[in-house]
KOLLO-556806 format. One line per 5 residues: for each residue x, y, z of N, C-alpha, C. Coordinates in nm, 2 decimals. Example, Ala and Ser with C-alpha at 12.3 -4.5 7.8 and 13.67 -1.06 7.14 Angstrom:
# KOLLO-556806
1.32/-0.57/0.78/1.23/-0.45/0.78/1.32/-0.33/0.78  1.28/-0.22/0.71/1.37/-0.11/0.71/1.29/0.00/0.79
//
This chain:
# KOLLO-556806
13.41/11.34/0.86/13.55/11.35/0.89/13.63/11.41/0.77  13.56/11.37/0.63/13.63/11.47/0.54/13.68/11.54/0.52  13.55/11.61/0.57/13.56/11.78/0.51/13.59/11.86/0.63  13.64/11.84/0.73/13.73/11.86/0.89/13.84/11.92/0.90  13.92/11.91/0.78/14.05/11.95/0.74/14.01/12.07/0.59
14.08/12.17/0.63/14.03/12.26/0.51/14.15/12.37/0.48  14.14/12.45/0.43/14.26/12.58/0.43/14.21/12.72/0.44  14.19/12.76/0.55/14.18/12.90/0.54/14.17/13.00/0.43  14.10/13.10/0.46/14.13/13.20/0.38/14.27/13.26/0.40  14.30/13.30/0.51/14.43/13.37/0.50/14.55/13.26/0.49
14.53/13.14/0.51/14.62/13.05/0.44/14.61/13.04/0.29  14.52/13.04/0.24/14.57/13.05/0.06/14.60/13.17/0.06  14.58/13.28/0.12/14.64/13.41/0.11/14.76/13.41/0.11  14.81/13.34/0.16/14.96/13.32/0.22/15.04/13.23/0.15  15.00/13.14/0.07/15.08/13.09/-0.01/15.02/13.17/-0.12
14.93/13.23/-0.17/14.91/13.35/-0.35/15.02/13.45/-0.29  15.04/13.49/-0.17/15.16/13.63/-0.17/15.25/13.58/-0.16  15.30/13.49/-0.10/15.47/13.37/-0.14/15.47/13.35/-0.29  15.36/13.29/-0.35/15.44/13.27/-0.48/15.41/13.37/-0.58  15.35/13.51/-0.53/15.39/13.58/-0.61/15.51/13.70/-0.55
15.52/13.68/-0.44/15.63/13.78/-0.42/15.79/13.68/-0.46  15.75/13.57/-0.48/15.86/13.50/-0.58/15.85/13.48/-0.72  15.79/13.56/-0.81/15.76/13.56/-0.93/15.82/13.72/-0.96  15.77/13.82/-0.89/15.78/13.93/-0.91/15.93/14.03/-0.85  16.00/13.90/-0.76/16.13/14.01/-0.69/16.29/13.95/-0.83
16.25/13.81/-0.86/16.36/13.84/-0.99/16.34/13.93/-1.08  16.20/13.91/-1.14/16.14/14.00/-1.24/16.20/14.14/-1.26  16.19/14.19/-1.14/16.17/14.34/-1.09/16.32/14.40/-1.07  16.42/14.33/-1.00/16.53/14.31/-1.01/16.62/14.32/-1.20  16.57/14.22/-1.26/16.63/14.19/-1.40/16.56/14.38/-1.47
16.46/14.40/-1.44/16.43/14.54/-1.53/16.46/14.66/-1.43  16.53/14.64/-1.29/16.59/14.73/-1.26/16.75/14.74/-1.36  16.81/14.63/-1.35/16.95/14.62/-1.46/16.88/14.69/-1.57  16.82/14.60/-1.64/16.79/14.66/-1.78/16.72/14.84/-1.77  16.71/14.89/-1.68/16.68/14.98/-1.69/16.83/15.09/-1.71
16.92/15.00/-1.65/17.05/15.11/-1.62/17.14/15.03/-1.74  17.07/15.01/-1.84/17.16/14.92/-1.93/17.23/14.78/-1.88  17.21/14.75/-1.79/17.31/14.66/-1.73/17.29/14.49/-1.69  17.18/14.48/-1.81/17.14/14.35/-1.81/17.24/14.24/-1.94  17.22/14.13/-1.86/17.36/14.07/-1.95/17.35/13.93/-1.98
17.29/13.91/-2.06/17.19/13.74/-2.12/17.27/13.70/-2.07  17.39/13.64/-2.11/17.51/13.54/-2.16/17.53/13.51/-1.98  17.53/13.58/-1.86/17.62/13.53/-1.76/17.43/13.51/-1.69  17.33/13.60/-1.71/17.19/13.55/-1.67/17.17/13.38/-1.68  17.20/13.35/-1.79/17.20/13.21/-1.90/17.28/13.12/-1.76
17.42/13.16/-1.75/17.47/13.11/-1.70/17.47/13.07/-1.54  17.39/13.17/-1.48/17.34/13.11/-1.35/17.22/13.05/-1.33  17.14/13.05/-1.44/16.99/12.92/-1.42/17.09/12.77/-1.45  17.17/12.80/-1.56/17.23/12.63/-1.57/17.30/12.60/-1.45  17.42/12.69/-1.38/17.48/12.69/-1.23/17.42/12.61/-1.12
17.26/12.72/-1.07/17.21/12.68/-1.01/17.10/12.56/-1.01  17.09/12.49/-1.15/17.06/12.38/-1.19/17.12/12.28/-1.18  17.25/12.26/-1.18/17.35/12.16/-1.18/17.40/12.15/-1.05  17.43/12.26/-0.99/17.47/12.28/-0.84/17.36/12.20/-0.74  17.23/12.22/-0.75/17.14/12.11/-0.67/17.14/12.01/-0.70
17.17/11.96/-0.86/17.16/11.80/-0.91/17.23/11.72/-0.83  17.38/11.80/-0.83/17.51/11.73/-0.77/17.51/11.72/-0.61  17.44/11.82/-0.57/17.46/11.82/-0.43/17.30/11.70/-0.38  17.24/11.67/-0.47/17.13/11.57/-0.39/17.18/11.45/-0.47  17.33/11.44/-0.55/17.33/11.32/-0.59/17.47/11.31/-0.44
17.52/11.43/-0.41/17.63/11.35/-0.35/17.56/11.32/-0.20  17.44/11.39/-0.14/17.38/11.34/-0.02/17.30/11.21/-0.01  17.30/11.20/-0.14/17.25/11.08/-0.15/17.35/10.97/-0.13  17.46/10.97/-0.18/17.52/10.91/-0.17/17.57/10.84/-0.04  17.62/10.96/-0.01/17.67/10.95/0.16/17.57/10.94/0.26
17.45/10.99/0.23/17.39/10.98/0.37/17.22/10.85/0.32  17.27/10.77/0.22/17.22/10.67/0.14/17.14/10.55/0.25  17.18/10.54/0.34/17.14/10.50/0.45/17.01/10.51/0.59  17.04/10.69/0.58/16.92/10.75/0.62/16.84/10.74/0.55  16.74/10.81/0.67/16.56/10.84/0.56/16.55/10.94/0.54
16.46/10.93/0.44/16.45/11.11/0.34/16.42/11.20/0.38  16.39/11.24/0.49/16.41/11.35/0.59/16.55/11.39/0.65  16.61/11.30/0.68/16.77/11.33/0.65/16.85/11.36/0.56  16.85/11.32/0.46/16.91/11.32/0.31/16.85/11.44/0.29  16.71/11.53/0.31/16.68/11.64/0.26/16.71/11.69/0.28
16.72/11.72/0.45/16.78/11.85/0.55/16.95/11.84/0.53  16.98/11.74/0.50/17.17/11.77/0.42/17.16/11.81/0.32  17.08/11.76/0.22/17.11/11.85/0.10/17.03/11.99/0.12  16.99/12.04/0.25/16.92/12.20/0.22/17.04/12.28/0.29  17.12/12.16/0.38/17.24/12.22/0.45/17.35/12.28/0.36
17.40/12.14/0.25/17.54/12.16/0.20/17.51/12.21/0.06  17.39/12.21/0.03/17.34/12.31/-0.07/17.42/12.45/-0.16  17.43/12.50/-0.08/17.50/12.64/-0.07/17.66/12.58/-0.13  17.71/12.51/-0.02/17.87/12.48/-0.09/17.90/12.42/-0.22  17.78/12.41/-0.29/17.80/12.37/-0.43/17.76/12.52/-0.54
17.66/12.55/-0.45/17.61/12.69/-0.54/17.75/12.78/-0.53  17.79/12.76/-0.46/17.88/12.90/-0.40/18.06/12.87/-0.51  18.04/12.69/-0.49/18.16/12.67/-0.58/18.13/12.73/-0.76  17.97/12.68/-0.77/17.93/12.71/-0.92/17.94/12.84/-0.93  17.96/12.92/-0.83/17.94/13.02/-0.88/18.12/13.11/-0.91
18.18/13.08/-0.82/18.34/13.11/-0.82/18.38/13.06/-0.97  18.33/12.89/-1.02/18.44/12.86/-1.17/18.33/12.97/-1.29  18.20/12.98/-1.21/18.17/13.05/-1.33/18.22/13.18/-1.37  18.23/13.28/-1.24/18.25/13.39/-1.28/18.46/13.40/-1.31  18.51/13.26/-1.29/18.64/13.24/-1.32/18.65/13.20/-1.48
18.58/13.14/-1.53/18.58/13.11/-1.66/18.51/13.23/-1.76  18.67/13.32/-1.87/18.58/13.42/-1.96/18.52/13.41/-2.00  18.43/13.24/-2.06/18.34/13.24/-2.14/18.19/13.27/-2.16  18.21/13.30/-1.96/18.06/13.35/-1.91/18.03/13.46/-1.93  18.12/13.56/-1.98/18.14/13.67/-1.97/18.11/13.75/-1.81
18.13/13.72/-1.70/18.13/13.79/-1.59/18.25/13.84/-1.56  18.23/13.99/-1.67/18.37/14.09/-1.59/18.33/14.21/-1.56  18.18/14.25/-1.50/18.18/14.37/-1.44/18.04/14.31/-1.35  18.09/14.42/-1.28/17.95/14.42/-1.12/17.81/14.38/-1.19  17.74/14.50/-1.33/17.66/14.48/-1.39/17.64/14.28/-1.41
17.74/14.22/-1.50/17.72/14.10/-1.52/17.72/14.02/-1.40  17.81/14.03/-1.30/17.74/13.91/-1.20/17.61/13.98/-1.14  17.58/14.10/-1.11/17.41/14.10/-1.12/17.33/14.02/-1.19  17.38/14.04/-1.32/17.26/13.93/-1.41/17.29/13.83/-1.36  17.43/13.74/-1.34/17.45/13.61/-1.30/17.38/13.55/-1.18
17.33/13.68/-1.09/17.24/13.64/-0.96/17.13/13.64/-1.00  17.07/13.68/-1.06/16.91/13.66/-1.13/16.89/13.59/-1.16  17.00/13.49/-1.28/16.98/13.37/-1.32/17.00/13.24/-1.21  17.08/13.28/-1.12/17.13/13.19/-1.08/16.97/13.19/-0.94  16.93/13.32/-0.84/16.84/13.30/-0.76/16.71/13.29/-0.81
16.69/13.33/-0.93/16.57/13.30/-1.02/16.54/13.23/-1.06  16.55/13.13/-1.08/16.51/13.00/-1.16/16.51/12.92/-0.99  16.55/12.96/-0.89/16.49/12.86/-0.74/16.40/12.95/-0.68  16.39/13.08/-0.75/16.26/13.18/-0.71/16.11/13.09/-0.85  16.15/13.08/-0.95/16.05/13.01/-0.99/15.99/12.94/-0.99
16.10/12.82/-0.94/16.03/12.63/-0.88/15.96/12.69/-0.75  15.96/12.79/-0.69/15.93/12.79/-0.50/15.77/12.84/-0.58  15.82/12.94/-0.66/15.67/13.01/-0.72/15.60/12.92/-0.73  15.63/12.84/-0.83/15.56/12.70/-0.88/15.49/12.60/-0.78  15.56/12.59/-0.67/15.51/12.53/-0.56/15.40/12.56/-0.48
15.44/12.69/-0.40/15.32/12.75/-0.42/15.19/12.78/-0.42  15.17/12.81/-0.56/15.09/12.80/-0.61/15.03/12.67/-0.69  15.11/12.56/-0.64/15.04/12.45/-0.65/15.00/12.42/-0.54  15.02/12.42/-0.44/14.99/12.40/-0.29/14.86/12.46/-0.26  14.86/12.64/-0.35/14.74/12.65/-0.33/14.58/12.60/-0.35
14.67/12.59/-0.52/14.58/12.49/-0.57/14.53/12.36/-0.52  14.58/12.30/-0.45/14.57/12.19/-0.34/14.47/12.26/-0.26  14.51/12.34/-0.20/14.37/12.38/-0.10/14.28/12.42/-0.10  14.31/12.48/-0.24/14.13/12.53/-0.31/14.04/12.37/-0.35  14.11/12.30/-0.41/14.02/12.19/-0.41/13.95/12.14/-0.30
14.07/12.10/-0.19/14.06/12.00/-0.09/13.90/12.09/-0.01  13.93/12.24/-0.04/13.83/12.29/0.05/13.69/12.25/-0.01  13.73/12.22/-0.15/13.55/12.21/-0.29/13.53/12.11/-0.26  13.60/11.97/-0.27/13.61/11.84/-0.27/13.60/11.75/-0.11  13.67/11.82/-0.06/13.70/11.71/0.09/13.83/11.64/0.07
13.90/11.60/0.17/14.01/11.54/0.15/13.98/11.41/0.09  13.88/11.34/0.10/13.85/11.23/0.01/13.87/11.16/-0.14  13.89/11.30/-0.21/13.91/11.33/-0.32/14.05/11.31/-0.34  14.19/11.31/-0.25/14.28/11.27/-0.27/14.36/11.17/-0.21  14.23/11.06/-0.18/14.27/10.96/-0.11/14.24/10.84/-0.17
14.13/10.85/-0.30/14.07/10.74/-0.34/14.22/10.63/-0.41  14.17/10.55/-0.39/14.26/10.41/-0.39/14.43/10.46/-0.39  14.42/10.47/-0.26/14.54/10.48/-0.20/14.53/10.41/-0.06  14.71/10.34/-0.05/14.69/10.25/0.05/14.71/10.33/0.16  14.68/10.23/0.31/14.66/10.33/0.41/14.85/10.38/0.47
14.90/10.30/0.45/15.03/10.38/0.43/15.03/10.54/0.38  15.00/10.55/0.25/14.99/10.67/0.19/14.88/10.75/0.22  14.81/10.73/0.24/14.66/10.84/0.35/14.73/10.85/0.42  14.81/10.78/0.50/14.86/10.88/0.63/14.98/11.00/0.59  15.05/10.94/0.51/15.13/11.02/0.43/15.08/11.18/0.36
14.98/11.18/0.30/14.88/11.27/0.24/14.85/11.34/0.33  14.79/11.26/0.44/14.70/11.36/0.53/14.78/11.42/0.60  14.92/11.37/0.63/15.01/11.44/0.72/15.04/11.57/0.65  15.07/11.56/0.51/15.13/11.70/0.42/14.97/11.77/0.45  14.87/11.73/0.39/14.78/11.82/0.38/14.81/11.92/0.50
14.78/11.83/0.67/14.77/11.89/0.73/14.88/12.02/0.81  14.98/11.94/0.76/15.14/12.08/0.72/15.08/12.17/0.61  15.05/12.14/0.53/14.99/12.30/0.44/14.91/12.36/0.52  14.79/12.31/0.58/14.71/12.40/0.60/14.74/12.42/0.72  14.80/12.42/0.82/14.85/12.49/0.95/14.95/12.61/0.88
14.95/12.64/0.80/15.07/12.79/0.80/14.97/12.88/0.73  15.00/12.99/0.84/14.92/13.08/0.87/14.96/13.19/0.75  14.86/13.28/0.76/14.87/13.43/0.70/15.03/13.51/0.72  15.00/13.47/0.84/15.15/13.59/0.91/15.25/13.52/0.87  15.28/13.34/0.91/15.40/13.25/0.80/15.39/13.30/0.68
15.31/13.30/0.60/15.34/13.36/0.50/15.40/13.51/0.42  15.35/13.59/0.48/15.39/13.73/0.52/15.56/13.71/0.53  15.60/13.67/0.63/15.74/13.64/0.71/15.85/13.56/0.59  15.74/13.44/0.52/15.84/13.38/0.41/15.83/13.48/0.30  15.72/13.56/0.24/15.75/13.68/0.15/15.91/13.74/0.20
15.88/13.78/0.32/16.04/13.87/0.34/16.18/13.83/0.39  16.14/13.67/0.37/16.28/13.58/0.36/16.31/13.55/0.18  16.22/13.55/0.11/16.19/13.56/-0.03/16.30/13.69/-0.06  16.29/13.78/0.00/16.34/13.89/-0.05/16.51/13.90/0.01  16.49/13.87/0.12/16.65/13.91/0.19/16.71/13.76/0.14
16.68/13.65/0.11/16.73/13.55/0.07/16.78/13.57/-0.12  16.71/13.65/-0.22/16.76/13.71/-0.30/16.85/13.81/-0.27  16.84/13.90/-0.21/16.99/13.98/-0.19/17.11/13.92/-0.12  17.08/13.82/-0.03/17.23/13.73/-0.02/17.29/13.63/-0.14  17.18/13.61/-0.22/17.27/13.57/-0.34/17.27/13.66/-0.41
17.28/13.80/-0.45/17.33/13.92/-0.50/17.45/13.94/-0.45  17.47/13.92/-0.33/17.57/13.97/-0.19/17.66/13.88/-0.22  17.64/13.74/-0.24/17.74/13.65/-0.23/17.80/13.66/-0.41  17.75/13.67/-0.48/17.79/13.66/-0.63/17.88/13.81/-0.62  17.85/13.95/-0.58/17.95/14.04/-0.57/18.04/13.99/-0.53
18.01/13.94/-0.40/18.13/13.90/-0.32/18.24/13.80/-0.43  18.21/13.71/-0.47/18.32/13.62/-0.51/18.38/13.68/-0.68  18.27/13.75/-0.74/18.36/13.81/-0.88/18.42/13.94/-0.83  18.46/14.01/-0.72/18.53/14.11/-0.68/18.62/14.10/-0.62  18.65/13.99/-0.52/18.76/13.95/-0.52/18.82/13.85/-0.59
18.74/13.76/-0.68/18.81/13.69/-0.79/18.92/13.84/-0.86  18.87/13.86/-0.91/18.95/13.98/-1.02/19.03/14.10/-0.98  19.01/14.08/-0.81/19.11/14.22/-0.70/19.22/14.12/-0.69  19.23/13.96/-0.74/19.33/13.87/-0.74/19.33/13.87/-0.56  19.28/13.87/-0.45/19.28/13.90/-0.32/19.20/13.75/-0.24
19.31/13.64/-0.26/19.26/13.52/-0.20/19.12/13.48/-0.23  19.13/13.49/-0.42/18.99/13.42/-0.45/18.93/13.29/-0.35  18.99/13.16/-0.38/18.95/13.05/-0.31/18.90/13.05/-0.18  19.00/13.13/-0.10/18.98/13.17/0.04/18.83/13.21/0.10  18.82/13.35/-0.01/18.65/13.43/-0.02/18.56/13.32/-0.10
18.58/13.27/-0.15/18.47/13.15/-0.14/18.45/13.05/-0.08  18.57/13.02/-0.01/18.50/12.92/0.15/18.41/13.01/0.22  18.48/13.17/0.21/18.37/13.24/0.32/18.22/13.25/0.24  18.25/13.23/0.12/18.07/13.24/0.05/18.02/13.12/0.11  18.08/13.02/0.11/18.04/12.93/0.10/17.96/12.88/0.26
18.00/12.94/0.35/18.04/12.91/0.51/17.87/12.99/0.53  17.89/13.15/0.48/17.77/13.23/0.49/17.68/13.17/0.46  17.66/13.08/0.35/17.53/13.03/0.28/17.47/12.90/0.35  17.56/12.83/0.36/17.52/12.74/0.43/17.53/12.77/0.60  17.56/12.89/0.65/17.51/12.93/0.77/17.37/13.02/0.77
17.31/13.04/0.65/17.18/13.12/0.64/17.05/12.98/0.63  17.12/12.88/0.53/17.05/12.76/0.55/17.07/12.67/0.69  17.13/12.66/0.74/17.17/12.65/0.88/17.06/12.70/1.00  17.07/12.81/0.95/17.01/12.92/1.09/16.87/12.88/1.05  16.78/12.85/0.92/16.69/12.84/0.93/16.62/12.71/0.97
16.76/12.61/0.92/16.67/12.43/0.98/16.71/12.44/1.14  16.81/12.48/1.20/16.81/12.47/1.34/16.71/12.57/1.45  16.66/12.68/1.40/16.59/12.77/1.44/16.43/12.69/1.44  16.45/12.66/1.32/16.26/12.56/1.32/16.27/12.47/1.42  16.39/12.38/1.42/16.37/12.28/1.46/16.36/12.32/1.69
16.40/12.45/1.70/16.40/12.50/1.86/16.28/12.55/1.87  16.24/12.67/1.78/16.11/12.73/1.82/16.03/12.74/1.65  16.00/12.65/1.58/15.88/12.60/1.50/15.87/12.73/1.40  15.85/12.70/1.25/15.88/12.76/1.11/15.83/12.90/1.17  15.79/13.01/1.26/15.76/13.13/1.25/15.87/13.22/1.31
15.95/13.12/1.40/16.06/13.16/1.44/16.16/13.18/1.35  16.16/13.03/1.29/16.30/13.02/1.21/16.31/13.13/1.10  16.17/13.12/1.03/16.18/13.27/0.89/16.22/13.38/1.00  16.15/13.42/1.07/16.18/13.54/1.13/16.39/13.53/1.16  16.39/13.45/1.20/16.57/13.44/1.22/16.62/13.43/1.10
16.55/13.39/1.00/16.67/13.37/0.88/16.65/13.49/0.79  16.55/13.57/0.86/16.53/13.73/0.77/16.64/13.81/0.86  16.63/13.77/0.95/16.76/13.90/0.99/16.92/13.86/0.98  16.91/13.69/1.00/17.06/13.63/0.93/17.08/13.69/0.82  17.00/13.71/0.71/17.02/13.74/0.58/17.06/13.87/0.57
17.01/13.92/0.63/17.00/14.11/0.63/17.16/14.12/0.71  17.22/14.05/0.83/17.35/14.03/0.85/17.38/14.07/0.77  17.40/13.90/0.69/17.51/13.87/0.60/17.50/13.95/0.45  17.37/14.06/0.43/17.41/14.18/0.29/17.43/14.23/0.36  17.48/14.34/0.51/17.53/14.42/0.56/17.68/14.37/0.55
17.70/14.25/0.63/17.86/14.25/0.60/17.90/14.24/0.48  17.88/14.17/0.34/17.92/14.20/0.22/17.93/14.37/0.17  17.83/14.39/0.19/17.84/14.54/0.16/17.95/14.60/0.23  17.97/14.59/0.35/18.08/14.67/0.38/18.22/14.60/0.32  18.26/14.48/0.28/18.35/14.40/0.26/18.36/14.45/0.10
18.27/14.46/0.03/18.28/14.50/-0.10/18.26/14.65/-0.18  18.27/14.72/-0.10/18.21/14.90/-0.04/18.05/14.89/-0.15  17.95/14.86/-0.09/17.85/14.86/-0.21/17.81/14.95/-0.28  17.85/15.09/-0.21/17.82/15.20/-0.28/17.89/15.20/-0.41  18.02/15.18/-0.44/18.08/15.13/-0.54/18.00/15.06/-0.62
17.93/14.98/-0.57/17.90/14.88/-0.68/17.79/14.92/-0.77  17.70/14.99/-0.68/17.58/15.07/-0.73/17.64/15.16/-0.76  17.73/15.23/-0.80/17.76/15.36/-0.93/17.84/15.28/-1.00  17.91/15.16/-0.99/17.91/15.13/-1.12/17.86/15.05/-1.25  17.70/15.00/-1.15/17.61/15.03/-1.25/17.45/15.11/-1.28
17.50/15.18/-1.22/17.42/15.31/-1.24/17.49/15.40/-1.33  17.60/15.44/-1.32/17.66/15.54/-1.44/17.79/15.47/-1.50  17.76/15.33/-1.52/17.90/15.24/-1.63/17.90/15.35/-1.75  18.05/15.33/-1.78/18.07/15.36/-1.91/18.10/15.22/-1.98  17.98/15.18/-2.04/18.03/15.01/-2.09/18.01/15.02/-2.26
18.09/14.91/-2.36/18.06/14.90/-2.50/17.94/14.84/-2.50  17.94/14.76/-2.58/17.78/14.72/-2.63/17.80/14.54/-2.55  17.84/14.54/-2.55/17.95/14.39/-2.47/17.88/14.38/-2.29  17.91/14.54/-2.24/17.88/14.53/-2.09/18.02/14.54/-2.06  18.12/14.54/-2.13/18.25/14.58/-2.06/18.28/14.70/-2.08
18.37/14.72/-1.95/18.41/14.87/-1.89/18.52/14.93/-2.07  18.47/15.04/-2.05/18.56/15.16/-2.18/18.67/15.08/-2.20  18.77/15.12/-2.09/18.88/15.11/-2.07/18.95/15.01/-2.15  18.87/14.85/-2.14/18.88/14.80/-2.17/18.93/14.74/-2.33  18.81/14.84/-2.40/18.84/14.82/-2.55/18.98/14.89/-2.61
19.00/14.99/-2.51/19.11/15.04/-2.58/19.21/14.98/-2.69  19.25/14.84/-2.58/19.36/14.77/-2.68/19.32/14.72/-2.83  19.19/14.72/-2.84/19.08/14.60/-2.94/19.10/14.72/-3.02  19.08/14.83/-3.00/19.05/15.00/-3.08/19.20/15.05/-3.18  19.28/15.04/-3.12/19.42/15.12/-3.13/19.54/15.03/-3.18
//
């Protein structure tokens, strides 16, 4: 009965290309900026601590309130209302000068830091998961059951057997939610420092950040829960892909890509123009 339960080859396949197509799209992203000069520590810095603080708060406040349910409820609210804290962290950040977020370039870095560091914990996962299944396949599931009570073997064996039912092609499908899920927080971080500083109903455009995000987290728990996790990635890759089409038209993206592709910036990352007064 052990050794009955195992992980596929193209299931470990599938969780090595998830956690490396989550290791390698911030990566790849940060030395695209730095390639066009336009990488920017100070606001980078500032969205790993953002998006650090933004989940702490949001699973202390679901906890709070939804204190009563069971932890399958309390998790799916905090995967829900998630977003409406990221989305706030992200408006006081790019509203406060001391993050330095005053050009397109810097809230790019600000989305690196801020979707990179939840691209590295997923990495991290992963490929610990994998690791889970390369054992369980050497060992037997026996090996992670020894003196545990039968409460918890059932518990164990239920996760085990959620890992190893996701397939090659699930995984494939979460690589390319990996990716359009980074460009909506690229999308959403333009979105809120461009109309923060167009002065054009900041607060307002961050309810709508906030509405989008938690409608991409949305579409994914209600879609699983109709037609089962291959559906739901598949629907939350083309929600995603939406919602960077409508930012982009909302924020003209072409714009945003020439102005960091050919910035004229000081050593700072701020626009020329800027120094003038500091100069003269």
């Amino acid at each position: 009965m052990e050794n009955e339960l195992f992980f596929s080859a193209g299931t470990l396949a599938g969780y090595a290309l998830n956690g490396t197509v989550y290791l390698l799209v911030p990566i790849a992203v940060a030395f695209l900026l730095y390639r066009y000069r336009a990488f920017r520590l100070i606001p980078l810095l500032t969205g790993i601590a953002v998006y650090f603080l933004s989940v702490r708060f949001c699973d202390v406040f679901t906890g709070i309130v939804f204190n009563r349910q069971a932890l399958a409820v309390q998790t799916a609210m905090a995967a829900g209302f998630v977003g409406i804290f990221e989305e706030s962290g992200r408006y006081f950040a790019a509203k406060c000068p001391i993050f330095g977020i005053r050009s397109d370039a810097a809230a790019c870095s600000y989305a690196v830091g801020h979707a990179g560091l939840e691209c590295m914990i997923r990495c991290g996962q992963n490929y610990h998961i994998f690791d889970i299944g390369r054992r369980l396949n050497a060992n037997g599931i026996g090996s992670f059951l020894v003196d545990r009570t039968a409460e918890r073997t059932v518990e164990i064996t239920e996760t085990l057997n959620r890992y190893a039912e996701h397939s090659l092609a699930l995984g494939i499908l979460d690589s390319l939610s990996v990716i359009t899920n980074f460009g909506v927080h690229l999308a959403l971080t333009i979105l809120i420092y461009r109309k923060l500083y167009e002065g054009i109903h900041p607060v307002r455009w961050m309810g709508i950040a906030c509405l989008l995000h938690f409608s991409l987290n949305d579409c994914y728990l209600s879609t699983g829960v109709l037609g089962g996790e291959m559906f739901a990635s598949l629907m939350s890759i083309f929600w995603g892909i939406g919602i960077i089409v409508l930012v982009w038209k909302i924020v003209n993206g072409n714009t945003v890509l020439d102005n960091i592709r050919y910035q004229m910036a000081d050593s700072d990352g701020y626009p020329v123009e800027s120094t003038e007064g500091r100069d003269g």
